[in-house]
SESENU-510514 format. One record per atom (N, C-alpha, C, O): residue in one letter; atom name; x, y, z. Coordinates in Angstrom, 1 decimal. Atoms other than C-alpha are relative to their C-alpha. Layout:
BEGIN
[site A,CA,[X,Y,Z]];
...
This chain:
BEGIN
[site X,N,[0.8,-1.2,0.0]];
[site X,CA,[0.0,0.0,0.0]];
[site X,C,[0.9,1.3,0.0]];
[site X,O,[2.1,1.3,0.1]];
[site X,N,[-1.3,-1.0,0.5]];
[site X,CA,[1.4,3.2,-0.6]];
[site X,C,[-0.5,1.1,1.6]];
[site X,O,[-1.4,1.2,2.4]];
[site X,N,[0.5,-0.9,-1.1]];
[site X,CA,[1.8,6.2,1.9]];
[site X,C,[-1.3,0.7,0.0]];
[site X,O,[-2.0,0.8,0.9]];
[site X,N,[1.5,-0.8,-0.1]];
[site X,CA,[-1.1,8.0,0.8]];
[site X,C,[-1.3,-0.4,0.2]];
[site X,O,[-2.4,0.3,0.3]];
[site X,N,[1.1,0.8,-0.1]];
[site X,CA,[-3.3,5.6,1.0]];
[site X,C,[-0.1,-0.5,1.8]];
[site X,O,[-1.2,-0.3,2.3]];
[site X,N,[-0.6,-0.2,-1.6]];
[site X,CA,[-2.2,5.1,5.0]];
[site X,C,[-0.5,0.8,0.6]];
[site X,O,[-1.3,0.7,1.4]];
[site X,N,[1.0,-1.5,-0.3]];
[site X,CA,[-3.1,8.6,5.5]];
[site X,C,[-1.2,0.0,-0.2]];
[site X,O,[-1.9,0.2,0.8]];
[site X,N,[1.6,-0.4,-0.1]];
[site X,CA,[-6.5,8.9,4.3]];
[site X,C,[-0.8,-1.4,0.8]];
[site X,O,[-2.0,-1.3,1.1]];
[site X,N,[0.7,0.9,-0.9]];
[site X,CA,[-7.1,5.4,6.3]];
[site X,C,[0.1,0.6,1.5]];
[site X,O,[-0.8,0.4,2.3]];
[site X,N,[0.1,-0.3,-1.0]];
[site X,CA,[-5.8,7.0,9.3]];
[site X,C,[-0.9,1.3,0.0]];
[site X,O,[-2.0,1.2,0.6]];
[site X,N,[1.2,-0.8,0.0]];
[site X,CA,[-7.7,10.3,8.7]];
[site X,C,[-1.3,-0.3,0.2]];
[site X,O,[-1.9,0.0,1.3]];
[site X,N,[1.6,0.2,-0.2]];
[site X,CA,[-11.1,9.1,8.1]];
[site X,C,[-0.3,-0.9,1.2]];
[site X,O,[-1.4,-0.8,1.6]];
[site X,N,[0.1,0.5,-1.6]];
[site X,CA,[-10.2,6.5,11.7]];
[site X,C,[-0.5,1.1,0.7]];
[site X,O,[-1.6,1.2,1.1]];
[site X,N,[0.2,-1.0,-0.9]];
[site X,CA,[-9.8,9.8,13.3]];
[site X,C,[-1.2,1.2,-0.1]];
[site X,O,[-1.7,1.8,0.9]];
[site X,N,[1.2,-1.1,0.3]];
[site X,CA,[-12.5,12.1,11.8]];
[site X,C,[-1.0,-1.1,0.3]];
[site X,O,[-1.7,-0.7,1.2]];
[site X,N,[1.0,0.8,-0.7]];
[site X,CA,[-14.9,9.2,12.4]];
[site X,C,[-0.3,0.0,1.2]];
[site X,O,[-1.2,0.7,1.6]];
[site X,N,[0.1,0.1,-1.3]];
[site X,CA,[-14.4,8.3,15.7]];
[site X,C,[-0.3,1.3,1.1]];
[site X,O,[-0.5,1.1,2.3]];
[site X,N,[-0.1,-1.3,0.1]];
[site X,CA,[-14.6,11.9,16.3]];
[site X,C,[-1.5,0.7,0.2]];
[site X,O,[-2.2,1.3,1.1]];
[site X,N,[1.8,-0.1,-0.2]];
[site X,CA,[-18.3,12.1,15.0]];
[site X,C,[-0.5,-0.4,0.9]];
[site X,O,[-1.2,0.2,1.7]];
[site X,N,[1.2,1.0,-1.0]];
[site X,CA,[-19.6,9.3,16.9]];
[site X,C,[0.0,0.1,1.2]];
[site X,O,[-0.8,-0.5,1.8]];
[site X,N,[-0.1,-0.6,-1.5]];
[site X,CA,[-18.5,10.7,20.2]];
[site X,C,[-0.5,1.2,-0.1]];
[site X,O,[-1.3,1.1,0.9]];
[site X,N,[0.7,-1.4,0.6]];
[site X,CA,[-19.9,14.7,19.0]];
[site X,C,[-0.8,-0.3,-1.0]];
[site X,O,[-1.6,0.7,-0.9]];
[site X,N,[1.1,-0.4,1.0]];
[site X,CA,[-22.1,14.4,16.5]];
[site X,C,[-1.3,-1.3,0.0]];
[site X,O,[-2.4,-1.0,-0.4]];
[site X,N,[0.9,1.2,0.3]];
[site X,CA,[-24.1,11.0,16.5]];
[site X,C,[-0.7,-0.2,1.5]];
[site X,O,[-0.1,-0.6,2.5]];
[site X,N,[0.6,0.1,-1.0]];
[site X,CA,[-27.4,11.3,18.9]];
[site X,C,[-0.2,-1.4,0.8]];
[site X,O,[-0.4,-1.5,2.0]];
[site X,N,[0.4,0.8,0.0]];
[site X,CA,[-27.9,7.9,18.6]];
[site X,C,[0.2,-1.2,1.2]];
[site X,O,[1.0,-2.2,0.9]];
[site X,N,[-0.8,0.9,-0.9]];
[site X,CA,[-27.4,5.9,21.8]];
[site X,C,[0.7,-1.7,0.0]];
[site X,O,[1.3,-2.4,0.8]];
[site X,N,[0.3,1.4,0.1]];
[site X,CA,[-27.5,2.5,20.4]];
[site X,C,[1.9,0.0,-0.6]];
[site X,O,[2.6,-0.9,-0.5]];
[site X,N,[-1.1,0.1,0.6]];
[site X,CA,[-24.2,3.6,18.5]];
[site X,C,[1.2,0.9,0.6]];
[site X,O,[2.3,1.1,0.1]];
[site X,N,[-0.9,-0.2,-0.9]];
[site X,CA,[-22.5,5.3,21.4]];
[site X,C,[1.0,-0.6,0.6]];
[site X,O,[2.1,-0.2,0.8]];
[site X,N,[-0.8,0.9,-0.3]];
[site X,CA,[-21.2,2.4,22.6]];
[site X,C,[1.3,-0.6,-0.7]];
[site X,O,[1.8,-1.6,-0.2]];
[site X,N,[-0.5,0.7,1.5]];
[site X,CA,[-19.0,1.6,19.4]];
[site X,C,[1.8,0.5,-0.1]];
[site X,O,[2.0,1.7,0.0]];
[site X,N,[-1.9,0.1,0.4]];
[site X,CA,[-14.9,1.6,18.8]];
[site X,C,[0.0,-0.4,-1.2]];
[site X,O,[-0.5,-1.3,-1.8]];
[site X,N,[-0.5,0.2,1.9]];
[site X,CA,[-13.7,2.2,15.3]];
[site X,C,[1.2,-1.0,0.2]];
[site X,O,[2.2,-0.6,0.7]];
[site X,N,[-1.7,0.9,0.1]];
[site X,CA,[-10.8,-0.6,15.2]];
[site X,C,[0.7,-0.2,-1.0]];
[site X,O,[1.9,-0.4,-0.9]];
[site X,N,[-0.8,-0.5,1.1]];
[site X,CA,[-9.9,-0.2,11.7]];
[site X,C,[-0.7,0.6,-1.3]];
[site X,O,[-1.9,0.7,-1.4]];
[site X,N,[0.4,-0.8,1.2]];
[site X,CA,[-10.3,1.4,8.4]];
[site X,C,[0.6,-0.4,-1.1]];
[site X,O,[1.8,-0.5,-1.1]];
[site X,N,[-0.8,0.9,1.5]];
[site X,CA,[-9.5,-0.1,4.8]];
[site X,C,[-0.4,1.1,-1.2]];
[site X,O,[-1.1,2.0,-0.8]];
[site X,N,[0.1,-1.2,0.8]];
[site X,CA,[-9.8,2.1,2.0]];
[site X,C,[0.4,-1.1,-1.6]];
[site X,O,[1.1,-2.1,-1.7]];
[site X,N,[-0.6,1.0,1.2]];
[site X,CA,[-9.3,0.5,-1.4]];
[site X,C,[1.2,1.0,-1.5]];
[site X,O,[1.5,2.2,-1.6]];
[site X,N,[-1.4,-0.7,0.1]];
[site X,CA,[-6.5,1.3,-3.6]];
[site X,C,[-0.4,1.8,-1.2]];
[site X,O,[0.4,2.8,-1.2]];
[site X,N,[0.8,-0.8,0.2]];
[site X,CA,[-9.1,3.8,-5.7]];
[site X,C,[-0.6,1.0,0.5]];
[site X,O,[-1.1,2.0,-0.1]];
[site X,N,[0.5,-1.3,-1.0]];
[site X,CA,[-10.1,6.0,-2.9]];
[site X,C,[-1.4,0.1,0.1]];
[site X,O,[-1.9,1.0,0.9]];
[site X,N,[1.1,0.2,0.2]];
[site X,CA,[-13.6,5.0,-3.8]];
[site X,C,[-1.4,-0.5,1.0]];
[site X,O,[-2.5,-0.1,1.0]];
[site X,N,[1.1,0.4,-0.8]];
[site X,CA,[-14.8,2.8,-1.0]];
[site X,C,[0.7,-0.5,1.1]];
[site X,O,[1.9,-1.0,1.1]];
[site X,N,[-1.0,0.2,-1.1]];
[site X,CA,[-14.0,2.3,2.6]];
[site X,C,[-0.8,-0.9,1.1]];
[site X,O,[-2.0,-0.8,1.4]];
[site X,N,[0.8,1.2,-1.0]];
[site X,CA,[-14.7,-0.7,5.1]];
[site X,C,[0.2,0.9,1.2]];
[site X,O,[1.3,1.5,1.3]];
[site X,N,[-0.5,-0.3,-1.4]];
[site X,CA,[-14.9,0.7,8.7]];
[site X,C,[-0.6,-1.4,0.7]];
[site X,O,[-1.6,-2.1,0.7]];
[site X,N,[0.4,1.2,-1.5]];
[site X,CA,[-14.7,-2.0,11.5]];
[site X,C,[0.0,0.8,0.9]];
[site X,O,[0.8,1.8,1.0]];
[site X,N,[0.2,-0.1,-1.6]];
[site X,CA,[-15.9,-1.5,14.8]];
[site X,C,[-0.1,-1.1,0.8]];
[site X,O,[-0.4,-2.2,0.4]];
[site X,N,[0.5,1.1,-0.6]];
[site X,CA,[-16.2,-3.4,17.8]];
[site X,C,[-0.9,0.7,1.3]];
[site X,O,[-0.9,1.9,1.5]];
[site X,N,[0.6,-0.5,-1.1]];
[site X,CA,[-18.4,-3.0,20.8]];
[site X,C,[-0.5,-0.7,1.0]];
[site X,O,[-0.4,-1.9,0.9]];
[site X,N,[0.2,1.2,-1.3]];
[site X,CA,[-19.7,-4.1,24.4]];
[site X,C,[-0.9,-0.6,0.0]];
[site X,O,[-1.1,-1.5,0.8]];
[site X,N,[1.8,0.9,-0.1]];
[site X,CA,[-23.3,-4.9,23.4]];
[site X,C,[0.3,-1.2,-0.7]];
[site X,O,[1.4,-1.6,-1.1]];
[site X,N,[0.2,1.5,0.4]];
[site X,CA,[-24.2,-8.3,22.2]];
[site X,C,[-0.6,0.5,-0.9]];
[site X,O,[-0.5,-0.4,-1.6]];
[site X,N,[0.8,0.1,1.3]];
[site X,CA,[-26.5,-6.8,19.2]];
[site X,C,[0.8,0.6,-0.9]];
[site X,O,[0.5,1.7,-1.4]];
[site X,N,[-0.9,-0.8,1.3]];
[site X,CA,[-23.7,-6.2,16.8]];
[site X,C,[-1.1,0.0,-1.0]];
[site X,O,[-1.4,1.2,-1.3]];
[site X,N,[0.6,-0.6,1.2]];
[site X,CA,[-26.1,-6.4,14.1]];
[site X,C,[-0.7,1.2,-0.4]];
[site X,O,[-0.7,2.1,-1.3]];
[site X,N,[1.2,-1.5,-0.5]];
[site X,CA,[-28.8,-3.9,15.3]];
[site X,C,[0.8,1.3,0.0]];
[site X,O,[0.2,2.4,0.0]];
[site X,N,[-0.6,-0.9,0.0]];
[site X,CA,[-25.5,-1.8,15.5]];
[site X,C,[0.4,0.4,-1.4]];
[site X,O,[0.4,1.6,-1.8]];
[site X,N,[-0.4,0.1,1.1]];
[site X,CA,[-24.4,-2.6,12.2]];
[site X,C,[-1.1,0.8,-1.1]];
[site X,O,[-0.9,1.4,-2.2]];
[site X,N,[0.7,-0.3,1.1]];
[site X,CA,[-27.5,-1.7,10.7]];
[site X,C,[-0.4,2.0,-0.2]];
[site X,O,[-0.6,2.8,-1.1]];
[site X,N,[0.6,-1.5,-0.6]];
[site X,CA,[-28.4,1.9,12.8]];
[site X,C,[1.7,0.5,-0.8]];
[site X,O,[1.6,1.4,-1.6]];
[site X,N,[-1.1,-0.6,0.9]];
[site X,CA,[-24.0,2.5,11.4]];
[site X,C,[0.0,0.5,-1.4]];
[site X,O,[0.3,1.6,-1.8]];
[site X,N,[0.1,0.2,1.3]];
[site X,CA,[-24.7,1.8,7.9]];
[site X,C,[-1.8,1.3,-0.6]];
[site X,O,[-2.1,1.8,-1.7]];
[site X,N,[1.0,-1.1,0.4]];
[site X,CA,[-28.0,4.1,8.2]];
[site X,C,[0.4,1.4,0.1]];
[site X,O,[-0.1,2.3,-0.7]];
[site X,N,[-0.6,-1.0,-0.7]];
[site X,CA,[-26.0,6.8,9.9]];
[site X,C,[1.1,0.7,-1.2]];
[site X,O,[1.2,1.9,-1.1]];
[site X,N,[-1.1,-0.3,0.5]];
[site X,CA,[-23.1,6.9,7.1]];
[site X,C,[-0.4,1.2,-1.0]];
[site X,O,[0.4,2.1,-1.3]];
[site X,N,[-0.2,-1.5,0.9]];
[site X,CA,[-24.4,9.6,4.7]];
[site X,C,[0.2,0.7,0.8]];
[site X,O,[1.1,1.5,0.5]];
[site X,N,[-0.3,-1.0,-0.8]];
[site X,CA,[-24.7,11.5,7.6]];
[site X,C,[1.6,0.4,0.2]];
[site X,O,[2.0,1.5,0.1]];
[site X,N,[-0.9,-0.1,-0.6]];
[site X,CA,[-21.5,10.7,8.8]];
[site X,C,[0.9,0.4,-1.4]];
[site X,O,[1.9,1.0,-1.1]];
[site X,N,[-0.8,0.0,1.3]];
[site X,CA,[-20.0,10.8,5.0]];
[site X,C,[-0.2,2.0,-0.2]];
[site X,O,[0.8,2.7,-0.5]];
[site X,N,[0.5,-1.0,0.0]];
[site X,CA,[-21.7,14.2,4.8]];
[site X,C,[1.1,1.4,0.7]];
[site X,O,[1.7,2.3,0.2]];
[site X,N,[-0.9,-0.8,-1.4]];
[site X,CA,[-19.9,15.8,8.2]];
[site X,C,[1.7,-0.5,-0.3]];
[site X,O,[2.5,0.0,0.4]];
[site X,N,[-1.2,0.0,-0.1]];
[site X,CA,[-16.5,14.4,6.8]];
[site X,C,[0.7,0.4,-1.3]];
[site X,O,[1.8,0.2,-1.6]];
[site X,N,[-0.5,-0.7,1.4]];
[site X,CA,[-16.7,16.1,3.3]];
[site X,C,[0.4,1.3,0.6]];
[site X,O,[1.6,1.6,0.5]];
[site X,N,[-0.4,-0.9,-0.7]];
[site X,CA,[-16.7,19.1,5.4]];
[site X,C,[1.8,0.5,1.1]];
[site X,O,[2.4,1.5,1.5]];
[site X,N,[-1.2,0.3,-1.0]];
[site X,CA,[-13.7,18.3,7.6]];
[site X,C,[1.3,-0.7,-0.8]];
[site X,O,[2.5,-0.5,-0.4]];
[site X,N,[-1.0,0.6,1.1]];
[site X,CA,[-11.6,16.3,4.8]];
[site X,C,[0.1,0.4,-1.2]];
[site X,O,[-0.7,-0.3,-1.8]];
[site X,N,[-0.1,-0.4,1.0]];
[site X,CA,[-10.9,17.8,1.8]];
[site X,C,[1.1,-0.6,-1.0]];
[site X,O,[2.3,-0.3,-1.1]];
[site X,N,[-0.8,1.0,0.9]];
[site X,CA,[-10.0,14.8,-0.9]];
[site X,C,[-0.8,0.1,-1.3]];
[site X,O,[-2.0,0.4,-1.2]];
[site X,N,[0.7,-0.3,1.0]];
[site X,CA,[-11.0,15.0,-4.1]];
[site X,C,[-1.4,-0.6,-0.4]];
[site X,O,[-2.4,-0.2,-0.8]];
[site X,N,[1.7,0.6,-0.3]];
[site X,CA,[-13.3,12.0,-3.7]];
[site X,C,[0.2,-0.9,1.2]];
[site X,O,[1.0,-1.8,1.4]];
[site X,N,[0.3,0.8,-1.4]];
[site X,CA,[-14.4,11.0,-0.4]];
[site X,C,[-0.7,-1.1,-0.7]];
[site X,O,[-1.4,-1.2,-1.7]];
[site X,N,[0.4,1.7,0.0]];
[site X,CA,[-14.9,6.8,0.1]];
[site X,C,[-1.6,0.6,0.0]];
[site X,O,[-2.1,1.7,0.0]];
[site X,N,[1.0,0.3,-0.3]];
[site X,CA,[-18.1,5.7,0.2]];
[site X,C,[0.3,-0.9,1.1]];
[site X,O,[1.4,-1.4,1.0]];
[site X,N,[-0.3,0.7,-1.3]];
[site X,CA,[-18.4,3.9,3.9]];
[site X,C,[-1.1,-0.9,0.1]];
[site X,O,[-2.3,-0.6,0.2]];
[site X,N,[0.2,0.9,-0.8]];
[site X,CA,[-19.3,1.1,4.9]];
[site X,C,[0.1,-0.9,1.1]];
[site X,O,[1.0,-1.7,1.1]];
[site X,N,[0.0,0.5,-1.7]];
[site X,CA,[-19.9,-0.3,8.5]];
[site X,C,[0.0,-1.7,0.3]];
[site X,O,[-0.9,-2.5,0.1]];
[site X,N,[-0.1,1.8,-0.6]];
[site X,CA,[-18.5,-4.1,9.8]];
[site X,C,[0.1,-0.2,1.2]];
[site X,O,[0.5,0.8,1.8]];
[site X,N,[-0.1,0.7,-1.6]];
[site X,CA,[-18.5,-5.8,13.0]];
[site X,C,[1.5,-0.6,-0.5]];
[site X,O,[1.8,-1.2,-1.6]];
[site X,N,[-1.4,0.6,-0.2]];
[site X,CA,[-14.8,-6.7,13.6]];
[site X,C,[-0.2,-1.0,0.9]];
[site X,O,[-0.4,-0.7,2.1]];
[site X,N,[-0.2,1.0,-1.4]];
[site X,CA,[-14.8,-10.0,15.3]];
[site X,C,[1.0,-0.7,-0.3]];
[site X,O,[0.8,-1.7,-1.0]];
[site X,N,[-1.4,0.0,-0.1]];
[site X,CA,[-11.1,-10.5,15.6]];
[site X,C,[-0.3,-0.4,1.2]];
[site X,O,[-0.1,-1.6,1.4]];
[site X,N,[-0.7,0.8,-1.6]];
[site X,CA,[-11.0,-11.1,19.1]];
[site X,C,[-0.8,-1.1,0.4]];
[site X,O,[-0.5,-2.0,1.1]];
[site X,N,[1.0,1.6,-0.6]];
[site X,CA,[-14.0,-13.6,19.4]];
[site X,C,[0.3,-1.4,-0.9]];
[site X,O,[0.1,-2.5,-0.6]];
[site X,N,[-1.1,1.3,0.8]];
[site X,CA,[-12.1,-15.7,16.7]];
[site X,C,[1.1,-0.4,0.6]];
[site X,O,[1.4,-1.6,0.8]];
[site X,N,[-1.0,0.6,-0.9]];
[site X,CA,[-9.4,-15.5,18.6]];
[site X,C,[0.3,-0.9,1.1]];
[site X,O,[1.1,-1.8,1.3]];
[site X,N,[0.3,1.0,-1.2]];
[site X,CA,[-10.7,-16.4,22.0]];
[site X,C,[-0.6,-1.2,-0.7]];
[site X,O,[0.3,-2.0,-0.8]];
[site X,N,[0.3,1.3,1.5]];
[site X,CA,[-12.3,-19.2,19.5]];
[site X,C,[0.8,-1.3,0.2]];
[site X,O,[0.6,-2.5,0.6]];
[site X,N,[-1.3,0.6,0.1]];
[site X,CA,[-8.9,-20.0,18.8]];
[site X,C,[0.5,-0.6,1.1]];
[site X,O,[0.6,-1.8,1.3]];
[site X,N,[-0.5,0.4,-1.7]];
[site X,CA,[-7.6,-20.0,22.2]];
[site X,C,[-0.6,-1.0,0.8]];
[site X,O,[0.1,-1.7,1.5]];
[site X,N,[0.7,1.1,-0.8]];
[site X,CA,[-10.2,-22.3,23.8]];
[site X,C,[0.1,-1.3,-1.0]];
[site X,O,[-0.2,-2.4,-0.5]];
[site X,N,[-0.3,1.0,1.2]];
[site X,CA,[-9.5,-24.6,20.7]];
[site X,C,[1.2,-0.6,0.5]];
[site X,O,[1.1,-1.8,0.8]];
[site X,N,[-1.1,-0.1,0.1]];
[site X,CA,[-6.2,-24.5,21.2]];
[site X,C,[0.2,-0.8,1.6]];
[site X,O,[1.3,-1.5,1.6]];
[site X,N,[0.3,-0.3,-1.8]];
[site X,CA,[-6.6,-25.1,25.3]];
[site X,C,[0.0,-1.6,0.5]];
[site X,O,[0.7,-2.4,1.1]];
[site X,N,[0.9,1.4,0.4]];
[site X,CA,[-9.0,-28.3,24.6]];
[site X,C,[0.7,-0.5,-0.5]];
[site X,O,[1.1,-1.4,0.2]];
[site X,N,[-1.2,0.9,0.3]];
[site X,CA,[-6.3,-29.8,22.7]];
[site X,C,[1.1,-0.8,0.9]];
[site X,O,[1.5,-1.9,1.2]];
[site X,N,[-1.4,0.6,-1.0]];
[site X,CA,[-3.5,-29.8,24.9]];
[site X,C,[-0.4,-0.4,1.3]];
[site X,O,[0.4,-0.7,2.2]];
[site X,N,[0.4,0.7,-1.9]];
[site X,CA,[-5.5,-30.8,28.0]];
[site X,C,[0.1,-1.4,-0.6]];
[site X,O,[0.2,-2.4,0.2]];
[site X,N,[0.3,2.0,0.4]];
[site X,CA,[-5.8,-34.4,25.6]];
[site X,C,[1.2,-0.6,0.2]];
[site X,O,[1.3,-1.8,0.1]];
């Protein structure tokens, strides 16, 4: 990946994360940690993962993905790229694969 493409993933982390603490009323999506940001090599479209402490990732997933013009909206203002991503909202489950993994892993070696 190249530098510039680095940057505008770290940017839009930070101008995100940014909104959803100031700008997003929405309590259901208060709860929510950006964990990463993917951008593709076009500048065209951008994965955001989050993770969070509730148990209805989806219901989160779906109120994010409703929220993003908004949020796409408030970071044309704030970012000035020739073409802002289009966004897209995922549930990151990295760590519940992992613990997954680890209890997999656990269960084995007790045999």
């Amino acid at each position: 990946m190249t530098n510039r493409l680095f940057k505008v993933q770290d940017l839009l982390h930070k101008e995100i994360a940014l909104l959803l603490i100031k700008d997003i009323q929405n309590p259901i999506i208060k709860s929510v940690t950006i964990s990463e940001v993917k951008v593709s090599k076009d500048l065209r479209y951008s994965e955001i993962y989050f993770t969070s402490l509730s148990k209805d990732n989806e219901k989160i997933s779906i109120e994010l993905n409703k929220a993003s013009g908004f949020i796409r909206k408030q970071l044309s203002k704030s970012i000035h790229l020739k073409r802002l991503p289009s966004i897209r909202f995922t549930y990151d489950d990295t760590a519940e694969r992992s613990e997954r993994i680890e209890n997999i892993l656990k269960s084995d070696s007790e045999i």
